[in-house]
N, C-alpha and C positions, 0 to 999 in steps of 0.2 A: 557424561557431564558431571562437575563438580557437584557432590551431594553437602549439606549443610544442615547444623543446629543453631540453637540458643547460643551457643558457645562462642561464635562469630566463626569459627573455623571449619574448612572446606579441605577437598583436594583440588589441587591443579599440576596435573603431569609427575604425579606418586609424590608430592609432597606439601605439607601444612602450611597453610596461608592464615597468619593471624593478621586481626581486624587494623590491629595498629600499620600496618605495611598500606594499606587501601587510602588514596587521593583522590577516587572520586567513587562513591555508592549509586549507583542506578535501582531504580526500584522497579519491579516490570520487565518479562521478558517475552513482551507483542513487538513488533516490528520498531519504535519508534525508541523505546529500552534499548534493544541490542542494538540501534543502529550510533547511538550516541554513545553506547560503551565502544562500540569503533571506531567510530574517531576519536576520540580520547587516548583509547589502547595507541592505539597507531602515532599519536604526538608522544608517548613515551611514559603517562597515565599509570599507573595501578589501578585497576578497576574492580569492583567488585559487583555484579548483578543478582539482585534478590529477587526470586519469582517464587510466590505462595503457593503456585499449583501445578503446573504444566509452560515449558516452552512455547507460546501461541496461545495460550488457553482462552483468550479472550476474543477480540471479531479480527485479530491479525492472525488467527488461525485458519481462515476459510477454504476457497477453493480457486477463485476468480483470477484475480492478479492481473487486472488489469492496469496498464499503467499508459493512462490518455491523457490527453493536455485538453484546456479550454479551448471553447472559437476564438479563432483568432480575429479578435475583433473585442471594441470595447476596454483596453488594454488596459492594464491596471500593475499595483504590485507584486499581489499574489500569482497573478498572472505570468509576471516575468521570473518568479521565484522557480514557478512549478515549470517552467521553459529552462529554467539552466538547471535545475538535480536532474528532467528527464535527459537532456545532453551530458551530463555526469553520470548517467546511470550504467553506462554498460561500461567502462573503466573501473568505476568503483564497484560492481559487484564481479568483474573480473577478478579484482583486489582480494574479495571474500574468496572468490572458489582458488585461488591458489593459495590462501592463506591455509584454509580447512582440506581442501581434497576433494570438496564434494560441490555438486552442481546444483547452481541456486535456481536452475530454470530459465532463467532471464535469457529471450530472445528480443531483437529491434526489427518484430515482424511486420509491422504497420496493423491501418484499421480499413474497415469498408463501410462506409455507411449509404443505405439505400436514400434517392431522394421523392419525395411525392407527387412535384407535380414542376411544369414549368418555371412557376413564381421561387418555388423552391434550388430549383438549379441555378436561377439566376442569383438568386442569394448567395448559395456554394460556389460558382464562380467570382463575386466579388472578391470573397473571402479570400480566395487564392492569390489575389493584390495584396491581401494584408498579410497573411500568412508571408510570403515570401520577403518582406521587409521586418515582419513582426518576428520570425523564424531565422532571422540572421544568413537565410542561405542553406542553413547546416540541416532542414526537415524541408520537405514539400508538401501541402495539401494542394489536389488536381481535381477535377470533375473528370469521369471518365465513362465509357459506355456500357453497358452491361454488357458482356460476349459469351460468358460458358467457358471460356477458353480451359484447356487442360484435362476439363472433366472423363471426357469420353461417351459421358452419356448421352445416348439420342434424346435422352428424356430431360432434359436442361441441365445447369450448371447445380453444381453439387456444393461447391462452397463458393455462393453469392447469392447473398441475399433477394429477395424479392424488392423489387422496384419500379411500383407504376409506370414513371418518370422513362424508361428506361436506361437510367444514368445512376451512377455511383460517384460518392465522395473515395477519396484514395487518400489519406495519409503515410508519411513517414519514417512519423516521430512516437506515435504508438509501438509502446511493447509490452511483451509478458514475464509475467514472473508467475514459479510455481510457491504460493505464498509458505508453506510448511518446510520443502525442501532449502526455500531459502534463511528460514529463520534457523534451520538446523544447522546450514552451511555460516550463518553468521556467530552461534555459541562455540561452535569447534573453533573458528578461526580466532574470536575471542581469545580459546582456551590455550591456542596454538601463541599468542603472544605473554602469554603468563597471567591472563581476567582468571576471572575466579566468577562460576555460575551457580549460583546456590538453589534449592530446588528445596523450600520449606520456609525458612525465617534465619536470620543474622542479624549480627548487629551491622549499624549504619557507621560510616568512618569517611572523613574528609568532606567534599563539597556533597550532595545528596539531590538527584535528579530524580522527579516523583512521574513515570510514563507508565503509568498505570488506567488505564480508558476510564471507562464510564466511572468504575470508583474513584478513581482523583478527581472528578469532574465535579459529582456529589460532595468530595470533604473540601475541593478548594470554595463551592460552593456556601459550603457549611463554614469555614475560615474567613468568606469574605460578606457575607451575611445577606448575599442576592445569589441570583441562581443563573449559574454562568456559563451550561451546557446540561445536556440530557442524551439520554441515549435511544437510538435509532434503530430497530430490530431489520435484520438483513437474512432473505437467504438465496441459495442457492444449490444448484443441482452438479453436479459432473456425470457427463456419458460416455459412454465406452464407442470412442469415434475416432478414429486415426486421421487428425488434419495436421500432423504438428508443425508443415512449413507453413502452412497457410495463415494470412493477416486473421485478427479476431474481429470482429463485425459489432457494431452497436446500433442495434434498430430498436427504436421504441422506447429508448430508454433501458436496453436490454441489451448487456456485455455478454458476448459468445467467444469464449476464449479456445484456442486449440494447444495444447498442451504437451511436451516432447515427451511425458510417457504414454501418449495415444488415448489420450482422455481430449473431452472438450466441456469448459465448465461452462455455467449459463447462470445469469445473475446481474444485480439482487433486486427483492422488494424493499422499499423503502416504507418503514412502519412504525409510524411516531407513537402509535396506541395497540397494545396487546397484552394478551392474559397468560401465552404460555410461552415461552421463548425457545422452544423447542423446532424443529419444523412442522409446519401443517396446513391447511389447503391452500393456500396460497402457494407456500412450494412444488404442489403436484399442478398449478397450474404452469410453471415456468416451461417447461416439455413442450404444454400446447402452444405455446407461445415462440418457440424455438424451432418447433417445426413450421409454424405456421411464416416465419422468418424464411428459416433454411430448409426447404422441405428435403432434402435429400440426408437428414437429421431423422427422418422419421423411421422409428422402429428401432434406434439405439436404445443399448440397454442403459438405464437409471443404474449407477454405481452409488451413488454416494448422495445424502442430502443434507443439508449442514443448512444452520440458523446462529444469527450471534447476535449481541446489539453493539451496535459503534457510537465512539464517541461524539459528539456532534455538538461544538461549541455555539452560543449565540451567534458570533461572529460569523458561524459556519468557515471560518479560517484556521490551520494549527493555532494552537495555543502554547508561547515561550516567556519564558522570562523569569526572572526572580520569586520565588513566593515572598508577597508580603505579609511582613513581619516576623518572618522565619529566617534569619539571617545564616547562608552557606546552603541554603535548599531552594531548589529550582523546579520547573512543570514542564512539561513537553509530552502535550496532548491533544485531542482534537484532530487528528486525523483522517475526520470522515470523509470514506470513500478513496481518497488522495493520498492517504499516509503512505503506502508501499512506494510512490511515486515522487513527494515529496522528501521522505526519510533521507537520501543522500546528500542533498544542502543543509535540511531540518540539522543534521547531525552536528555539519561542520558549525554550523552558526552557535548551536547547540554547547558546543567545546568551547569555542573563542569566550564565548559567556562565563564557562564553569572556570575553565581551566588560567584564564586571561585579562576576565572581566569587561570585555570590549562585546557589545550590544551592538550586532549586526543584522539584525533582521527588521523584518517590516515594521513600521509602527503600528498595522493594524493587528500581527500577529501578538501585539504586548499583552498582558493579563489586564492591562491598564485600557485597554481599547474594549472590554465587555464590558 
């Protein structure tokens, strides 16, 4: 990746990129950064992305990658937003992995979710009326029976959840992403259209997109003199479990993702109050949790534990639009939980704003709506 100073200047593809060439400055390179410096890049842009520390370094660095839609029900704007980027989704990161070379992860493997009790499935069935007119056609949510089916084992099913009920929700329009490999496949491809990745500090040139988490959250905060998001500590595990054709599962409040390099991640806690931000017992209890879901989980080994805090706007919706009183600089943040999922429309709506000046997103996503 492009390396950078003070100086404003960079490499991209063995030659000098001065600050003056740059029409649009992205600050941030977690998922919601790179994903607006591509579209940009791609309508014909100069771009330039400033990240202070590390590609991901922030809660767009995790493990999970889950990328699920609302119930369909109770239908709303954000609702139908986060319904066309996940039908955008596997076009558009097809786009990245032939731009860069490299595979972003992104499968459209579906979901399972276990249901409790009668009253419960008859719930999930209504849904599946809405779903089917809410979903355009183009995803299905079903109620379906539990079987084992595939496994082999005499001793139940190896990848389905546990289910009172004994019935399963079936989505899909649920998919995965591998959140690292695909941030990496999004700088390359960047780099492969002439962006410029800076990895330290530069100077700022042309319009300035501030997608920086939990710190932008704090200074647009600090700029607007109320307090307009905070950050939400998250973590999660990955185990060394070979499911990678299989849907990922949400029981409990708890994403069990299977992963195509034979990983399976499991996550997050949601933790509005905490002293170390590091991983700690709460993450060693995610395992028990995950077998207690999937017991045919039990006995994988723990590879990886990771903890981050996400951004989490009051709105609890992204956050777009203009900074006020900063004329030529913009925000796009607030991606909790939903950013990877999001990110694909976020972007384009993202561009039409910097690039165009034309205001296509929700009204509740405005900076004006916290």
């Amino acid at each position: 990746m492009g390396a950078g100073g003070g100086d404003g200047k960079g490499v991209v593809g063995g030659q000098a990129v001065g600050w003056q060439t740059v029409d649009v400055t992205v600050r941030g390179a977690g998922i919601l950064g790179l994903s607006v410096a591509w579209a940009c890049a791609r309508r014909g842009a100069r771009v330039r992305v400033i990240e202070t520390l590390a590609i991901g370094a922030g809660s767009s660095g995790g493990v999970v990658g889950a990328l699920s839609p609302h119930m369909p029900e109770a239908w709303n704007a954000k609702k139908a937003f986060q319904l066309d980027s996940l039908l955008m989704a596997q076009d558009w990161w097809a786009a990245v992995e032939a731009a860069s070379g490299l595979s972003a992860g992104y499968g459209r493997t579906g979901r399972l979710q276990p249901l409790a009790d009668d009253a419960a499935v008859g719930v999930a069935r209504r849904r599946a009326g809405t779903a089917q007119a809410l979903w355009q056609g183009k995803a299905v949510w079903r109620v379906v029976p539990v079987s084992g089916a595939g496994t082999g084992a005499e001793t139940g099913p190896v990848w389905e959840p546990v289910s009172p009920s004994g019935w399963l929700v079936e989505d899909t329009l649920s998919a995965r992403i591998a959140p690292r490999q695909a941030l990496a496949a999004l700088a390359v491809a960047l780099q492969a259209t002439g962006a410029e990745v800076v990895i330290g500090d530069a100077a700022e040139a042309g319009q300035v997109v501030h997608a920086t988490g939990i710190n932008g959250l704090e200074a647009l905060s600090a700029a607007l003199g109320r307090k307009v998001g905070s950050g939400v500590k998250g973590q999660a595990i990955a185990l060394r479990f070979d499911a990678r054709a299989a849907p990922q599962l949400f029981v409990d409040g708890l994403h069990i993702v299977p992963h195509g390099n034979g990983t399976v991640a499991v996550g997050s806690t949601s933790e509005a109050v905490w002293t170390d931000p590091g991983p700690d017992a709460q993450c060693e209890g995610l395992l028990e949790r995950a077998v207690a879901a999937v017991p045919g989980l039990r006995g994988a080994e723990v590879v990886e534990r990771w903890a981050g805090v996400r951004p989490r706007a009051v709105s609890r919706a992204p956050v777009l639009g203009a900074w006020p009183g900063r004329p030529g600089h913009f925000v796009l943040n607030g991606g909790f939980k939903i950013g990877f999922g999001m990110a694909p429309l976020l972007a384009d709506v993202m561009a039409d704003l910097v690039l165009e000046g034309r205001d296509t997103g929700p009204a509740e996503f405005r900076i004006e709506a916290l």
